[in-house]
C-alpha positions as CSV (number, residue, x, y, z in Angstrom):
1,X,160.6,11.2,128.1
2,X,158.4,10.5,125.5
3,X,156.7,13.3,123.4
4,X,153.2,12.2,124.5
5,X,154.1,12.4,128.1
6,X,155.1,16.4,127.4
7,X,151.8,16.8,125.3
8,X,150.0,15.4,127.9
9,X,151.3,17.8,130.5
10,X,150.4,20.8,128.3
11,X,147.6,19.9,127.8
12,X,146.6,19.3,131.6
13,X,147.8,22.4,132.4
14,X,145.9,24.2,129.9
15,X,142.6,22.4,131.2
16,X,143.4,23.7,134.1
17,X,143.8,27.3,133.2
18,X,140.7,27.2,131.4
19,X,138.7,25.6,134.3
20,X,140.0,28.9,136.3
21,X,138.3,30.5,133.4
22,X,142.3,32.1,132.4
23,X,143.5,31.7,128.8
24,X,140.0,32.4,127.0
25,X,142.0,35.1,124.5
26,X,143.4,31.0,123.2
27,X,139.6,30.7,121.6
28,X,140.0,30.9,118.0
29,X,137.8,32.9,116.7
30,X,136.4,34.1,120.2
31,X,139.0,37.0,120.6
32,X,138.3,38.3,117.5
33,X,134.8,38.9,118.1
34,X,133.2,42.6,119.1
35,X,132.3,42.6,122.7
36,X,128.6,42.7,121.5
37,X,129.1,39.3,119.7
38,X,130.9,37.9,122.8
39,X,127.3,38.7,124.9
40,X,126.0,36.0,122.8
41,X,128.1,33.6,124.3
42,X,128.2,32.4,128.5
43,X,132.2,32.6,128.9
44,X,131.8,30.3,132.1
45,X,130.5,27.4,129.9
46,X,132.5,28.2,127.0
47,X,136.0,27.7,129.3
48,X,134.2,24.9,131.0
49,X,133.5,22.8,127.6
50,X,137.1,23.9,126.5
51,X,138.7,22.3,129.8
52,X,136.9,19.5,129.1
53,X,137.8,19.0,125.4
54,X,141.8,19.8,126.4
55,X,141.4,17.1,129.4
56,X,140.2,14.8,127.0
57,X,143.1,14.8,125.1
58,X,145.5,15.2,127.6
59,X,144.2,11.9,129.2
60,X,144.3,10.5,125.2
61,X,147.9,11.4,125.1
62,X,148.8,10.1,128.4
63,X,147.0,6.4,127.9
64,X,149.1,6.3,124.1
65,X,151.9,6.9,125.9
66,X,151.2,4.5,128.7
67,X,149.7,1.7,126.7
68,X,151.4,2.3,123.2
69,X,148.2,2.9,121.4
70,X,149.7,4.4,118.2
71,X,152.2,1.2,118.1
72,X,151.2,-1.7,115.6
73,X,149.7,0.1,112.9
74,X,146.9,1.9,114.8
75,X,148.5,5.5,114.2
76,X,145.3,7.3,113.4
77,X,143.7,5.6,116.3
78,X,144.6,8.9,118.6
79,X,144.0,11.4,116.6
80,X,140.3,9.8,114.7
81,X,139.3,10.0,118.2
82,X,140.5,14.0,119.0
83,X,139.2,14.8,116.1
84,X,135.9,13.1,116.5
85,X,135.6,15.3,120.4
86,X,136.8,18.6,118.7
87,X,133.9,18.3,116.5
88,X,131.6,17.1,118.8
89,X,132.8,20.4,121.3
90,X,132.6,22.8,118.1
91,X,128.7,21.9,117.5
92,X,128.2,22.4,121.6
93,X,130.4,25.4,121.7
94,X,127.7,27.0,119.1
95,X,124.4,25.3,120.7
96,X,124.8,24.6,125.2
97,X,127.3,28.0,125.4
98,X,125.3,30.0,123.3
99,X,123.2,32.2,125.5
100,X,119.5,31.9,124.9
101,X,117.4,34.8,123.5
102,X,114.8,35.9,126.0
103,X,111.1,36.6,124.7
């Protein structure tokens, strides 16, 4: 079994748990925080997005391992594009999950 295969499976199962809204205390950053500065936040949307990001790269994982995209010198291929939705979901993390101030 190849190792993307077993990354791939982690990583769907982690979706998963964080769909379910389990496994937010995995948040860097976010268990740290005093309850006050985790009010700020909407947890629902906050799993949500995080699901999303670690089904993203579980289906990444899975088509390398299917179609061999880190074969032929395209090693960075994966991981310029992980990279590229972890940023993306860090800027939405602090802007759609934030929780608006009311007037």
């Amino acid at each position: 079994m190849n190792m993307e295969y077993a990354v791939a499976a982690v990583l769907a199962i982690m979706a998963v748990a964080f769909w379910k809204e389990k496994g937010s205390w995995l948040f860097a950053g976010y268990n740290t925080m005093s309850e006050k500065e985790k009010q700020n936040y909407d947890h629902k949307k906050l799993c949500r997005l995080m699901s999303c990001l670690t089904g993203f790269c579980a289906i990444m994982f899975l088509a390398d391992g299917i179609l061999g995209l880190s074969a032929g010198g395209r090693e960075g291929l994966i991981g310029s594009i992980i990279f590229a939705a972890a940023v993306i979901t860090v800027i939405l993390a602090n802007t759609v999950c934030r929780k608006r101030k009311k007037k």
